[in-house]
C-alpha positions as CSV (number, residue, x, y, z in Angstrom):
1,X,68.7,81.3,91.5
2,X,70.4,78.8,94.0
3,X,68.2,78.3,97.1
4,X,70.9,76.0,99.2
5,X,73.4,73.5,98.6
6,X,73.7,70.5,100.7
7,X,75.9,67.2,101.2
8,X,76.0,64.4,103.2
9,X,78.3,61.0,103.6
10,X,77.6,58.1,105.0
11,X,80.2,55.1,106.0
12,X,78.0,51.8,104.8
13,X,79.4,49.5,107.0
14,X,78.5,51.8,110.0
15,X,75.1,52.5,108.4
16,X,74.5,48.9,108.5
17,X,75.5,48.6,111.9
18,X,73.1,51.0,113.0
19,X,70.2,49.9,111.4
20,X,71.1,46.2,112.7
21,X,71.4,47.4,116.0
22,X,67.9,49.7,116.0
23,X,65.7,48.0,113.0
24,X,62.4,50.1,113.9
25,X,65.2,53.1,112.0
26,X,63.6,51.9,108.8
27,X,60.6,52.3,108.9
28,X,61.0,56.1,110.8
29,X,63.6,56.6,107.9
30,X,62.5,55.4,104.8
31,X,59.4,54.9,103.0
32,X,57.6,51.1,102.1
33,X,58.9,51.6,98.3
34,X,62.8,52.5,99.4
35,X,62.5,49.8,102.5
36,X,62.9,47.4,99.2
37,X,66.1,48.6,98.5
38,X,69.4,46.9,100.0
39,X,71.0,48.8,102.9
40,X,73.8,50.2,100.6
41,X,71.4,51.8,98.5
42,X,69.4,53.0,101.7
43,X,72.8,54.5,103.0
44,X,72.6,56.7,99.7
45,X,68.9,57.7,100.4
46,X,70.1,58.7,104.5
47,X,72.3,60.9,102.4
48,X,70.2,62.4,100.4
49,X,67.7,63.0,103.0
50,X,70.3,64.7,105.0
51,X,71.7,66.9,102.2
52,X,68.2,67.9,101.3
53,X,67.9,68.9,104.8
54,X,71.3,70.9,104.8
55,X,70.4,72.3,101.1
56,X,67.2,73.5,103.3
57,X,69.3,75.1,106.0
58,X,67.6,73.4,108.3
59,X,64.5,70.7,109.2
60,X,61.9,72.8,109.8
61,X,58.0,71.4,108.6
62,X,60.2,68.3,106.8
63,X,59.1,64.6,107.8
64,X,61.6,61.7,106.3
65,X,59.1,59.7,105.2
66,X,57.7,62.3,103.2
67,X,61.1,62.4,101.1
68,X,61.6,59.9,98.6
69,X,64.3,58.9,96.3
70,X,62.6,56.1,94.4
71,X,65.1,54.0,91.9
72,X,64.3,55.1,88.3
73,X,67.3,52.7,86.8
74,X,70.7,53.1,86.1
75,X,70.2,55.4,83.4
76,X,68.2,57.9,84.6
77,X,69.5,60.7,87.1
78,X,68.2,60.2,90.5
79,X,65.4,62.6,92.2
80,X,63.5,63.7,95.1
81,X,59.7,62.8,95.6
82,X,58.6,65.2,98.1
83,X,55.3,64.9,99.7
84,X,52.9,66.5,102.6
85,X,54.1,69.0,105.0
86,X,57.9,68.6,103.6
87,X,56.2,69.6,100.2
88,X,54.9,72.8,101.4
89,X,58.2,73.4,103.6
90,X,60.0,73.6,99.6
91,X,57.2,75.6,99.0
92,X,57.5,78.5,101.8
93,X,61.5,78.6,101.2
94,X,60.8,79.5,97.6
95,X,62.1,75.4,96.1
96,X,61.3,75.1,92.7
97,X,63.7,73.3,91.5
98,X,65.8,69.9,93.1
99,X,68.5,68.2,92.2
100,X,70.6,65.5,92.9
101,X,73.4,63.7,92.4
102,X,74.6,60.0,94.1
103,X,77.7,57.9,94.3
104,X,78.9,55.0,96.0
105,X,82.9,53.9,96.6
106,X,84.9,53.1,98.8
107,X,82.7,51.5,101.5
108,X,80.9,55.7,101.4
109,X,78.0,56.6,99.8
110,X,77.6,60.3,98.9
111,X,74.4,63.1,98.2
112,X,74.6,66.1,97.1
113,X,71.7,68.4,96.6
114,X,71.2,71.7,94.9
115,X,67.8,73.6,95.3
116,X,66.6,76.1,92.9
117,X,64.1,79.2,93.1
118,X,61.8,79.9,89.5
């Protein structure tokens, strides 16, 4: 059964901006493996983060660095990591299941997020 349903969109070029503007964002936003990444791919993670969050109607027990969306390659579907407190947060709301889905165009880069009981 669907838990929640979340998306999120993020302009790139404003992304950048921000995280120009207020660096210390990456390291309260993103973990050491996704810091690797180039900012347009990052925008895609803020995304997915967020959509997680809005799958999750709310952010109640979830830390961002305790959400991960490593990159598995360009064949394989993208995924949550989810650690910690956040963990147990899917946990109490009955998550069993994620997924997720991300795309890039147009200088926007898109999450969506479906969350699944057993």
């Amino acid at each position: 059964m669907i838990i929640g349903i979340g998306v999120d969109m993020v302009d790139i070029e404003r992304f950048e901006g921000q995280i120009a503007r207020s660096p210390r964002l990456m390291e309260r936003l993103f973990t050491p493996h996704e810091r690797e990444l180039p900012l347009r791919s990052l925008a895609a993670r803020y995304a997915a983060k967020e959509s997680l969050i809005k799958a999750l109607g709310g952010s109640d027990g979830v830390r961002w660095q305790e959400i991960e969306v490593p990159r598995l390659g360009e064949r394989s579907a993208p995924q949550y990591v989810i650690t910690g407190s956040t963990a147990d947060a899917l946990d109490a709301r009955g998550v069993a299941h994620s997924h997720l889905s991300l795309s890039h165009d147009g200088g926007l880069a898109l999450a969506y997020t479906i969350l699944e009981s057993a």
